[in-house]
N, C-alpha and C positions, 0 to 999 in steps of 0.2 A: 504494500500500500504506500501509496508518496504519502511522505510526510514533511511538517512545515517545522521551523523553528518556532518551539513552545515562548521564548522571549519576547519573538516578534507580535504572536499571537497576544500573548498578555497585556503587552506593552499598548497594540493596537484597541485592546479588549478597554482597558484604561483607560487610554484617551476619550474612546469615545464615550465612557460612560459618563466622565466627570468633566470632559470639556469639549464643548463647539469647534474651539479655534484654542490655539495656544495661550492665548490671554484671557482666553473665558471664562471667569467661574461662578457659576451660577448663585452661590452666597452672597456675591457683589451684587443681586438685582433688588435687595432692600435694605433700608437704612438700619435695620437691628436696634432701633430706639429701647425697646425691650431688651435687658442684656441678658441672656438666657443663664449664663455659666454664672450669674448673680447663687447660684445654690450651692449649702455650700459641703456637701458633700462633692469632693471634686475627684472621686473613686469613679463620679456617674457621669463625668463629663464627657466622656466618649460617644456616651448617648443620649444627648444634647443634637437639636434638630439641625441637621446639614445636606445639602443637594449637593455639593461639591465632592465629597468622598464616602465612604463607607462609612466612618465614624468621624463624628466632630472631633476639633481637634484644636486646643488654644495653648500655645505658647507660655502663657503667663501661669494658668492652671496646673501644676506642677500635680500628677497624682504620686501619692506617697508609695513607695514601695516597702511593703510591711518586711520582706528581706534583708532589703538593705537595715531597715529598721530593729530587728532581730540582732543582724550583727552590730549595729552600736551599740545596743546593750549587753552584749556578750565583753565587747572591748570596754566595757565600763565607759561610757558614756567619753571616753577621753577624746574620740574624733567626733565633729558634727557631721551632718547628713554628707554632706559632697563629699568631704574626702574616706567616709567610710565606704562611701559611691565607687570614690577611686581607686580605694584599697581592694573593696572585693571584687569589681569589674574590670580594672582598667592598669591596675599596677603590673610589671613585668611579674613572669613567672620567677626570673633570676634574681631581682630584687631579692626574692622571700628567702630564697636557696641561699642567698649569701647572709642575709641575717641569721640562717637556721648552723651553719656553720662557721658563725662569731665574728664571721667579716663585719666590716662598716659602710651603712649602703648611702648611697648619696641621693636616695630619695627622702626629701624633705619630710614627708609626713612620717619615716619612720625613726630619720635620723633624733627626730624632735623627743621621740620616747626614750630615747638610749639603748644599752645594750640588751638590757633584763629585760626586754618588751618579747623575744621569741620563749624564755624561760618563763614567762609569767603565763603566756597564751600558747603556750606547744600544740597542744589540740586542735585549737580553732588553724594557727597555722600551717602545719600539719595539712591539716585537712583542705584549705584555700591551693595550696601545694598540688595537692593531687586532683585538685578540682581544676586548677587552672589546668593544667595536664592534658587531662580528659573533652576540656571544652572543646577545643579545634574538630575535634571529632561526633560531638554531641547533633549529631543530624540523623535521621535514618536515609537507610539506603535505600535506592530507587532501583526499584524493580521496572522496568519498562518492557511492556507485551513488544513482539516479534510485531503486530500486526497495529501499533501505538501510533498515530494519527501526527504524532507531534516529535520532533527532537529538540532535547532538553539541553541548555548552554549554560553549565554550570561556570562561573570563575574559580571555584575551589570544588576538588573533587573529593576531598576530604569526607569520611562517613563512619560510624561507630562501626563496623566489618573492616575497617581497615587494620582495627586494634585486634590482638589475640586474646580471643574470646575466653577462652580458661584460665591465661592468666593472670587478666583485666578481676573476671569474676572472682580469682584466690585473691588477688590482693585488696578489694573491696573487702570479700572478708571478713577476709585477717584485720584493716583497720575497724572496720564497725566491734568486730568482738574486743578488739586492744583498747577503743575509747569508752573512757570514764563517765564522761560528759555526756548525762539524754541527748540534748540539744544536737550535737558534735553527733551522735549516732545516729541520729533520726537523720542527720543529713547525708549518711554514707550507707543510710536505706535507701535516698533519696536516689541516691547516685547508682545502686542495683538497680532500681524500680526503671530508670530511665535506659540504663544501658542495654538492659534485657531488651524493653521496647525498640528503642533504636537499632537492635541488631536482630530485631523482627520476632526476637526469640517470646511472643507477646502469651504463652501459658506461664513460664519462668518469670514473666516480668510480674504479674498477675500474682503468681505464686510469690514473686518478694516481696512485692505490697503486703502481703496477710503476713510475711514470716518477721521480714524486718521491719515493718512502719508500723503498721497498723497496734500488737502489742507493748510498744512504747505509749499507747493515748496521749498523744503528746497535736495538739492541732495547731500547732504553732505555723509560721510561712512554711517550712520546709513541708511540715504534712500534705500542706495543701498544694505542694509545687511536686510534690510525689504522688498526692489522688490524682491530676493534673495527666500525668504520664501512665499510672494506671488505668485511665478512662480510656487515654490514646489504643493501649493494650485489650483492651474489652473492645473497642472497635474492630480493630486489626482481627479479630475473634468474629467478628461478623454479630455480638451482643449490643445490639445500638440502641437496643432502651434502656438498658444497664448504664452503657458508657454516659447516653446522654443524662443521665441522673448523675453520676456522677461530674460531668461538666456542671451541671448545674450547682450542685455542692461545693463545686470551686470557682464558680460565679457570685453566690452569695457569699460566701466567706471571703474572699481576697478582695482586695484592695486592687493592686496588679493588675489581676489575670481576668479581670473581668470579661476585657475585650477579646480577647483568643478563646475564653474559655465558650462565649456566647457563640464567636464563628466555629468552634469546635461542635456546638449542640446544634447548627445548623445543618452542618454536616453529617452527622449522624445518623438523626433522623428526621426523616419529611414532616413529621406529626408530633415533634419535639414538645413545643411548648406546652400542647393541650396533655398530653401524655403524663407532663411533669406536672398539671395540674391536677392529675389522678391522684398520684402517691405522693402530693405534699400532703403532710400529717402536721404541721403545725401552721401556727399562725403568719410567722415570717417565711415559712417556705410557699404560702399560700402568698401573700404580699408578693414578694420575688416572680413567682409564677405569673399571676394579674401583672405583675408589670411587664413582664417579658410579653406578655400577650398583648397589651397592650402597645407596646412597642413594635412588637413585629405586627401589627397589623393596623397601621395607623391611619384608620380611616374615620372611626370616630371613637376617640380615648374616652369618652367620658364615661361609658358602663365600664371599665376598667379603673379609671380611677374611683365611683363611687364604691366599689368592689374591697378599693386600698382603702379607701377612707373606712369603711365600718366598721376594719378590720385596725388600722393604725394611724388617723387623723394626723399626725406627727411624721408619715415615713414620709425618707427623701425622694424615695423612687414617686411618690406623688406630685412630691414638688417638679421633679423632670418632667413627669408629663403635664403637667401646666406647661411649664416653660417652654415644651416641644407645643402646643397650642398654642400660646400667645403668638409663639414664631409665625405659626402657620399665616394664623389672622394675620397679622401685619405684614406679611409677603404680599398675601393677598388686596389688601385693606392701604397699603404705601409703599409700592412698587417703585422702582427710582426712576423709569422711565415707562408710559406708555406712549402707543401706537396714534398718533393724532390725523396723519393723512394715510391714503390709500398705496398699495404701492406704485410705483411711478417706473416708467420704463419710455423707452425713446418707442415711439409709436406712428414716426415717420412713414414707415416702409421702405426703409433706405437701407444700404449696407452704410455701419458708422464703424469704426477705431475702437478701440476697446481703451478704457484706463491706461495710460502709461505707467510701464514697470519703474519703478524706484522716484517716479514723480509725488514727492510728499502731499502737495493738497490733495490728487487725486485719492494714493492710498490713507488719508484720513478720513475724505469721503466717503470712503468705500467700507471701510473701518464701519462707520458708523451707521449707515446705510445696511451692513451684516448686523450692525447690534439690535438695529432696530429689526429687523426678520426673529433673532434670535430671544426676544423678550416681546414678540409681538400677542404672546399665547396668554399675558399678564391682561386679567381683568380689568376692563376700564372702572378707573374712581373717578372719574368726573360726570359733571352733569349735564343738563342741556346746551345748547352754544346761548352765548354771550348777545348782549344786544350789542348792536355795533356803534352806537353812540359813545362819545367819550367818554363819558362818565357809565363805565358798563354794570356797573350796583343798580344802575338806576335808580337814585336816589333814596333805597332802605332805608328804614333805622336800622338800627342795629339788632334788634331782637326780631324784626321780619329777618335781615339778615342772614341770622345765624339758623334762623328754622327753615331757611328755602335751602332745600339741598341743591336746585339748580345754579343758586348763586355762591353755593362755599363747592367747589369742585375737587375739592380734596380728598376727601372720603366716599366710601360707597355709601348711598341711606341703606340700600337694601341689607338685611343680615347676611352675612357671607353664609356660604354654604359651597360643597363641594360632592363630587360623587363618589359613591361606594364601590368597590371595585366588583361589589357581586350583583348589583342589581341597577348602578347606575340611575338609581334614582337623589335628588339633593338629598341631603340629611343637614337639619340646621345647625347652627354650632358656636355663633357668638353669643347668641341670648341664653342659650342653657349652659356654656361656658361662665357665661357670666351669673347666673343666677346659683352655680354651685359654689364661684369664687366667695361670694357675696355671703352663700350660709357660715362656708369654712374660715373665714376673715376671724367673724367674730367667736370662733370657738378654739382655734389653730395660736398656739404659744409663738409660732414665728411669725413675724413680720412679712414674710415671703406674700403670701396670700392678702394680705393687705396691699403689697405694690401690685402684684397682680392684678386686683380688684381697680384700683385705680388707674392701671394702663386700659384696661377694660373699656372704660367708661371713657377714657381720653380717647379713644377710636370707636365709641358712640358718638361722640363731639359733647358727652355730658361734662363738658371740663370745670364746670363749678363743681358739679359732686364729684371728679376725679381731684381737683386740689383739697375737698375737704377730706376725703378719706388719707390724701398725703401728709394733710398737716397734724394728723390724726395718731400718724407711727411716732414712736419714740423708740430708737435702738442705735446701737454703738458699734453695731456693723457695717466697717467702712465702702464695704460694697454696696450693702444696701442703701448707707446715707448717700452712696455717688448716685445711684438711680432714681432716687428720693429727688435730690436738687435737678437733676436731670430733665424729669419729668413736672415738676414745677413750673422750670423756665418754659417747658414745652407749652403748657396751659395758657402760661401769661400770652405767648405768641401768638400760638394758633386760634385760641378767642378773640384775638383784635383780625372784625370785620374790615377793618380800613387802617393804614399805616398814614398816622397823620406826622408833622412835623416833631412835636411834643414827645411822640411816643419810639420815632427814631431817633430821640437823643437818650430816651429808656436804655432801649436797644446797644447804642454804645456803649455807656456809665455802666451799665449791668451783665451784659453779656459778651462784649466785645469777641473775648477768646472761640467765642463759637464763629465769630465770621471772620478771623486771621488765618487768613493762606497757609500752608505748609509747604514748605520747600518739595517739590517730586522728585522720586529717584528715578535714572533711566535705566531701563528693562538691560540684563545683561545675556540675554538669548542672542541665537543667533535672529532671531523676529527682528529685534530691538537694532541689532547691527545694521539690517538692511534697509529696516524702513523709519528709523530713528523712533519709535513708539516708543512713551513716556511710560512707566508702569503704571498698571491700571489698579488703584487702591480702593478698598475698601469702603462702601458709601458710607458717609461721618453723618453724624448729627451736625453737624454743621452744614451738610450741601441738603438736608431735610432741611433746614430753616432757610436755604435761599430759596429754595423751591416754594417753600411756603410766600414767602415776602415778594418772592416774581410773579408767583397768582395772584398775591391780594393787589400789589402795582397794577399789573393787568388790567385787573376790573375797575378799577378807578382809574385807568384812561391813562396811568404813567407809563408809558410805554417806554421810553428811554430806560428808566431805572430796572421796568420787568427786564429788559433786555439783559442790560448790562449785571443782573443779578447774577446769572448764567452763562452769559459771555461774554467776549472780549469785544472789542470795538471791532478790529478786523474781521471778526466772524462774517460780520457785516452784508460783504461784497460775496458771501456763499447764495444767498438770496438778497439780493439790493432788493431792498422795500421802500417808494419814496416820502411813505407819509412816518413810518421808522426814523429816518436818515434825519428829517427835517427835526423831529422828537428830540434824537441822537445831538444832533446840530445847537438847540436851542438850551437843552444840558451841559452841553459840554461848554457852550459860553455863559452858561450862569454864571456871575460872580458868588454871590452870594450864600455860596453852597454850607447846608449842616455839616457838623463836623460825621456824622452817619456817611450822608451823603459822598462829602470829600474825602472821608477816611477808608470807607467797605465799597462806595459803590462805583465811583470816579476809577478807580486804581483798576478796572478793567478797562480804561480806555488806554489801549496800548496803541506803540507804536506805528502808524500807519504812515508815517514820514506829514510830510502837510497836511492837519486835519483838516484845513477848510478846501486844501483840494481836492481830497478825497472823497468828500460831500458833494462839492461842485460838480465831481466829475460823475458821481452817482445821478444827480440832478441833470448832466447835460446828457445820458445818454438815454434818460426816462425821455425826454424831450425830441431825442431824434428818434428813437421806436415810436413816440406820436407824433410823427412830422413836421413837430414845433422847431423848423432849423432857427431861427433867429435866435430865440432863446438859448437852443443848446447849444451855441457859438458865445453867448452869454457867459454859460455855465463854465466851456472850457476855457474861455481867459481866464478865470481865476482857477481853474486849473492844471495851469501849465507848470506847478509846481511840483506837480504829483510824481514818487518818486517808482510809479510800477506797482504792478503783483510781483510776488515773487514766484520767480520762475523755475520749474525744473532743473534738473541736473543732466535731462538728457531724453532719449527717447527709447522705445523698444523699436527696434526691425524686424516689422513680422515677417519679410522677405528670408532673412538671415537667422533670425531667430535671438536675437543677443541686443544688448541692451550699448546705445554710444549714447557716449558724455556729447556735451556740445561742447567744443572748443571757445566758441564764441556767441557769449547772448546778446550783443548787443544791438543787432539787426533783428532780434525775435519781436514779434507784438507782446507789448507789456502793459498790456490796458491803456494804452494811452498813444503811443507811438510802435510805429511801423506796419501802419496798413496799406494792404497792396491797393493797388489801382486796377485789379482785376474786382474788387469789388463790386464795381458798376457793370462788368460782366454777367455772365451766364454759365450755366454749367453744361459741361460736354458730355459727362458721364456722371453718376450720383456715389460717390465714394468718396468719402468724406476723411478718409488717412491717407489717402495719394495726395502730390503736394499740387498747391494751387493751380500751379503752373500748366498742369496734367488735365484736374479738373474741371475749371475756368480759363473760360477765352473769353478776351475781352469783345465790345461788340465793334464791327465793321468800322464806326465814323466815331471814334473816340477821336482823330486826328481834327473834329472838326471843334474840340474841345481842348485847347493847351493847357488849361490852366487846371487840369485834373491831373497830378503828378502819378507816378509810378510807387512812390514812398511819401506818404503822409502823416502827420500825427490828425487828432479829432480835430483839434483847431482848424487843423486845415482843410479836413474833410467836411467840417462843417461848413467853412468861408466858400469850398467849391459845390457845395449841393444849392447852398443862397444862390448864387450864380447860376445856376444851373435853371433853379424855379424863375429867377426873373427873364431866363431865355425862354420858356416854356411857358409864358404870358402870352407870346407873341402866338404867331399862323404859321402854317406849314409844314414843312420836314424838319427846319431845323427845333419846332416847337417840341413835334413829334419825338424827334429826339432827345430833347432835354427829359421831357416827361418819363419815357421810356428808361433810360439810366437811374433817375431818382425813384419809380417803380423796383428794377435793378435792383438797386441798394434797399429800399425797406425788404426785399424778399428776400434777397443773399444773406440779411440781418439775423431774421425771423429761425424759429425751431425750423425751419425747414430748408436753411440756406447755409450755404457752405462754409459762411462768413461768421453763424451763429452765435460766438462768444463774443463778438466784438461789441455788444451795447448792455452785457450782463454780469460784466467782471470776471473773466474768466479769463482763459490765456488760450486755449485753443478750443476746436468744433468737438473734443470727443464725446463719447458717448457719456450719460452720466445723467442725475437726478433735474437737471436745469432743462431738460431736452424731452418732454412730455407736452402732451395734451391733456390736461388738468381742467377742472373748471374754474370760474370768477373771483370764489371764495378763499383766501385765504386760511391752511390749515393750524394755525395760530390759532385754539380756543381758549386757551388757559392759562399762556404762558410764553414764553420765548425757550424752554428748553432745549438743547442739541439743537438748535438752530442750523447748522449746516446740512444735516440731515433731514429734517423735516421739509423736502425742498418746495419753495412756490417762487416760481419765476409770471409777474403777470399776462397771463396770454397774450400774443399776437394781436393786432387789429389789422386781416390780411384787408381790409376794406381800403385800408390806407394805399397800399400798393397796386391793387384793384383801380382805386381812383385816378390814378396818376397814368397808368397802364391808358384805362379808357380816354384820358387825356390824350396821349400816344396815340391812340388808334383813332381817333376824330382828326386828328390834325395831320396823317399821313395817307398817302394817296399811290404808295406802294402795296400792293395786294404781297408782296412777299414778305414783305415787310412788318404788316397786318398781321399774316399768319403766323408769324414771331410773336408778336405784342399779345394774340390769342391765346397759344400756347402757357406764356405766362402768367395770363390773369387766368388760366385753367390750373395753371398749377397753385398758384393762392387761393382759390375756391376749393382747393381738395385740401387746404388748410384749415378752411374751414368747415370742411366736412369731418376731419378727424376731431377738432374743437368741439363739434354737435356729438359725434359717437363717444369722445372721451365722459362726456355729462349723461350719459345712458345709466340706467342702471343694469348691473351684471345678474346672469343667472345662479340662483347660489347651486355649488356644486351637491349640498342635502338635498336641494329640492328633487323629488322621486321622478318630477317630468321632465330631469333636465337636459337631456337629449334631444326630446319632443320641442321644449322649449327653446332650445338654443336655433335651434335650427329656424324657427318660425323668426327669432329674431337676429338673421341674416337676411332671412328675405325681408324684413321689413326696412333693414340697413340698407340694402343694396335696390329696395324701391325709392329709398329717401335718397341715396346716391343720385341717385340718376333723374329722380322730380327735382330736386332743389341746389345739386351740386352738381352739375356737369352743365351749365350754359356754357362756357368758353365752347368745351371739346366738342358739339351739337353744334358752336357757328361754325368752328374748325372741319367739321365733317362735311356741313351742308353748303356751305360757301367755297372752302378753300383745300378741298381735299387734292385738287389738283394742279396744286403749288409745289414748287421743289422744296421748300422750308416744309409742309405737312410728310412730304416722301423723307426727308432725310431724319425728321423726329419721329416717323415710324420704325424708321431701321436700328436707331438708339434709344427707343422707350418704348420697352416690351408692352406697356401695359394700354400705353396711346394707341399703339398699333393692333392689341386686342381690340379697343372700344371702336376703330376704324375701321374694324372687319367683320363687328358681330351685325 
């Protein structure tokens, strides 16, 4: 049978469970306002709610190892935890060898005891001695079937068979019967119990559990790290109710071995836990069991924990599964990002370029554009849209305010609920959550269930009775007191309907640390190498209160400040929005600014080289997409300062395959300067990565136009389109012509022209989020977050180019001519037709009819096509099909030459 590498497999099995992409980890999609690992048995931290890995897992949460713990007190308390950590884990085998034969060792922790330290503890040394020994070897051996699907890549081939079995097991022994010391002996049962097992030998091993451990009663770490290995043995036996009872034995009792011991009873048996809740006989083995069941089946904990509660109101394992609900709810309930527009895809019918490799805006783009597919599955908390008046509250009070859920978009009203995996019907789960918190509060000695109860209710939006239940605790645990203040500050925030002056300088004086930047580190993957990505950390309560403070701006019509809550000034130009910009504009020259304001919110206006030409030049180019050239020649005098986008580093060769640097940007278009003069052209062919040159030609009687250069900046291309329209006043061909070019140039401009980035801040035509047929409405309901992502470029007005076109073809008296001018006010009319299709609504793919469905609306697409969108190509057929301009754009546009034939 072929077989694959078991590493690759694993490795590939990994990634994809716990991440999307290499930056992805699914714990970063909510703020963790709730700090779960607040409990404080942190034995149970492993089983603390996490989607990122198999077990939770916190840095700071140190679980105690009752082992290591054993042996400080065996050393008389002389070392503290770490370095008793390091003495029996970590110190050299040689080390101990030389102190045992009177040398003097130059390790610090033993030099410190002097010489008498191997005479005082012979035993326990002794015994460390032959344990460290033995460790290298401590694995079992891997039997692999002839017919085993997989090849195994071990780095160390090391395995307990590598040792000689008889005289491993005489000298095991000979030391257990030679030590004096219970303790000292139980651990060199210990050390039978596992070697048997690891050498498969699993009835012997079995057999030394009952001969050596077991009549010592002694249940100390070592007993349990020896049932531990005899359970392993009871498996290896093919007895997996047995073994997993005994996992489970060394699940409840240790500290440690919680975690293995639980993937141990998973393994064992299919029907593990209910099993184990057969033959619990007492009351904590019964607690234990409920919680394991509740754990492994987390769909709705609450009959599991009122189960713990009747039995132990007090146990921790109850507190965890709170904690693993509050999580849930607030993933749910405060997501860091949702889905605000539809997806967006270039809807042209064109072949376009794809993203350039290692060009940073685009792969940030893109970046984000995946994040948002990837977190798109998050519940919407928002409410209905916004009125579009400036003042979008519409003038509440405040207690209408706070009770119309469409205007606090924060939260779900509805109670969350989620589905069961066996019947998939909801099951409700904040309200009866909260109504058991609420018994347990007042009857429960810890404090735990009292914050619970008030995070509760702070995600009802009850935040007057979430602060009174806070001001309520009184306890001197530091953890809890930080969650305490925590959620305080959260109440004061998120109950202010409206951020007025007064209450942003609160904001400062009181909280400041919550809205102070942290320095970011950069990713040191090879990801991070290629495409500079900053690492991606952990959502803070602090980016939960900007989100907060950029909805409430929002609705009260601050749009500058919602912006800049979330981003930088630059983001900007990812979607140039002109009533934004001008918002932006009148911000950024307030003098007057609070110290809130100047301190938190200004300090995103970053570097864009000249801010007022930056605005300008956003302002001149809304102005030439609406034909307004006077104006937009306006705009760009005052922004001839402007110092560029930043531009790539190079491009990809799809030709070649391989990515070239540019030697030289200084000739590239940079938002501002070096646009060609094939602009007022045409296209030859529709492929939008071929360079200009290839797919634009200019037209026949540009020679009858000098004053349209070859290389222009906007200033100038604005000064020569003026000229253009005062020619284009006049009669005739040379009218015809002016018209014609300034038609040209809005269409070349347009999503649908080759020229396309040139009035949207962008540096080239590729493919990407700007480059859709979207509807009117701006997807901005709530907020300005991720802004570059959420893309809304505001449609095309192909009327405009239409208009100028018809100009053209009234004032020429060329029939080939004509049929040029035709063609192109057909192709802005299919602009428009993709605008009317883009505003359609989709068939959803649940619906049962959707085949039936779909189909029915194509034909009604391709009726409205052809009644309301095809007047050009219809004058084109019936007038001038027998033009050499209609014969040479049948032979280059497959699709014209369809509709000429059908």
């Amino acid at each position: 049978m072929k077989k694959f590498f078991l590493s690759f497999v694993l490795a590939s099995a990994l990634f994809n469970q716990s991440k999307a992409c290499a930056w992805y980890d699914p714990d970063y999609d909510y703020f963790n306002l709730f700090t779960q690992n607040i409990i404080r048995d942190k034995s149970l931290t492993p089983f603390l709610l996490t989607y990122s890995s198999r077990f939770y897992e916190d840095e700071k949460a140190v679980i105690p190892n009752e082992n290591i713990e054993s042996w400080q007190k065996y050393f008389g308390n002389q070392f503290n935890y770490r370095e008793t950590e390091y003495l029996v884990n970590h110190l050299p085998l040689q080390a101990l060898n030389a102190i045992k034969t009177g040398k003097t060792s130059s390790e610090p922790i033993l030099a410190k005891l002097g010489n008498s330290f191997y005479n005082k503890y012979k035993e326990g040394i002794d015994y460390l001695i032959e344990a460290k020994y033995l460790e290298p070897y401590m694995r079992i051996s891997y039997v692999e079937s002839p017919d085993s699907f997989y090849y195994r890549s071990e780095t160390d081939n090391k395995n307990a068979t590598n040792l000689d079995y008889d005289k491993t097991l005489a000298a095991l022994n000979s030391l257990y019967n030679s030590a004096r010391n219970p303790d000292i002996k139980l651990r060199y049962g210990y050390q039978l119990v596992r070697f048997n097992h690891y050498t498969r030998h699993f009835e012997e091993s079995i057999n030394a559990f009952k001969k050596y451990v077991k009549p010592l009663n002694i249940k100390s770490a070592p007993y349990y790290l020896a049932l531990d290995q005899f359970a392993g043995a009871e498996r290896g036996l093919g007895k997996n109710e047995d073994a997993n009872w005994h996992f489970f034995q060394v699940f409840m009792n240790s500290k440690s071995l919680k975690r293995d011991a639980f993937v141990s009873m998973k393994l064992s048996d299919s029907a593990s836990f209910n099993n184990i809740l057969k033959r619990a006989g007492n009351d904590k083995e019964k607690t234990m069991a409920y919680f394991l069941l509740g754990y492994q089946d987390f769909n709705d904990p609450l009959p599991m924990m009122k189960k713990i509660y009747d039995i132990d109101p007090e146990s921790e394992m109850l507190k965890v599964l709170g904690a693993r609900a509050i999580n849930e709810l607030e993933r749910n309930y405060l997501p860091v990002y949702y889905y605000q527009n539809p997806e967006t895809q270039d809807t042209t019918g064109k072949t376009t370029a794809q993203p350039k490799v290692n060009d940073k805006e685009n792969s940030e783009k893109q970046e984000l554009s995946l994040w948002q597919r990837i977190v798109r599955w998050f519940k919407s908390i928002f409410g209905s849209k916004s009125s579009e008046k400036t003042d979008r509250s519409n003038d509440l009070s405040d207690k209408q305010y706070l009770e119309n859920p469409d205007r606090i978009p924060f939260y779900n009203k509805a109670e969350y609920s989620y589905y069961n995996n066996d019947n998939d019907k909801p099951v409700n789960y904040l309200s009866d959550l909260e109504d058991f918190t609420d018994k347990i509060k007042d009857e429960s000695k810890d404090e735990f269930w009292k914050i619970a109860d008030a995070y509760l209710k702070f995600l009802q939006k009850d935040y007057e009775g979430s602060s009174e239940v806070l001001g309520s605790i009184k306890t001197n645990d530091k953890n809890y007191q930080s969650q305490i203040q925590k959620m305080k500050m959260l109440n004061d925030i998120v109950s202010q309907p409206k951020i007025s002056s007064d209450f942003e300088e609160h904001l400062y004086k009181d909280y400041r640390e919550f809205f102070e930047e942290k320095p970011k580190k950069m990713e040191t993957d090879s990801t991070a190498e290629n495409f500079g990505y900053e690492e991606y950390t952990a959502p803070s309560t602090q980016e939960f209160l900007k989100d907060i403070l950029a909805n409430r701006y929002f609705l009260q019509g601050d749009d500058a400040k919602s912006f800049l809550m979330n981003n930088q000034l630059s983001d900007l130009r990812f979607n140039p929005n002109l009533n934004l910009a001008k918002k932006l504009q009148t911000f950024f020259n307030k003098k007057e600014k609070s110290t809130f304001e100047s301190q938190i919110i200004a300090k995103n206006i970053n570097n864009v080289g000249d801010t007022e030409a930056f605005f300008n030049l956003i302002y001149g180019d809304f102005a030439m997409r609406n034909a307004d050239f006077a104006n937009a020649k306006k705009y760009y005098e005052k922004a001839v300062l402007f110092s560029g986008i930043p531009l790539p580093d190079g491009y990809y060769d799809y030709n070649t395959g391989n990515f070239v640097k540019y030697e030289n940007t200084s000739d590239l278009y940079n938002g501002f300067s070096n646009i060609s003069g094939l602009i007022f052209g045409h296209n030859v062919w529709e492929s939008y990565q071929s360079p200009d040159t290839i797919s634009m030609k200019a037209e026949g009687f540009t020679n009858e136009f000098p004053f349209i250069k070859q290389n222009m900046n906007k200033l100038e291309l604005a000064d020569v389109v003026l000229k253009l329209k005062q020619t284009g006043k006049s009669k005739g061909e040379i009218s015809s012509k002016a018209n014609q070019l300034i038609g040209n140039l809005l269409y070349n401009t347009s999503v649908l022209g080759y020229y396309r980035e040139v009035f949207v801040m962008d540096t080239d035509n590729s493919n990407g989020g700007k480059y859709y047929f979207g509807n009117d409405e701006s997807p901005f309901r709530y907020y300005y977050k991720n802004y570059g992502s959420n893309v809304f470029i505001k449609p095309d007005n192909f009327d405009l180019s239409i208009q100028y076109y018809s100009n053209a073809l009234q004032n020429s008296g060329d029939k080939e001519q004509k049929a040029r001018i035709l063609f192109q006010m057909a192709s802005a009319e299919q602009g428009k037709y993709y605008q009317w299709e883009a505003r359609q609504p989709s068939v959803s793919y649940d619906d049962k009819n959707w085949e039936q469905k779909s189909k029915q609306r194509e034909i009604e697409f391709a009726n409205m096509k052809n009644e309301k969108f095809r007047t050009y190509f219809t004058q084109l057929k019936q007038n001038f099909g027998d033009t050499e301009a209609v014969k040479s754009l049948s032979g280059s546009c497959s699709y014209f030459d369809y509709f000429m034939k059908k």
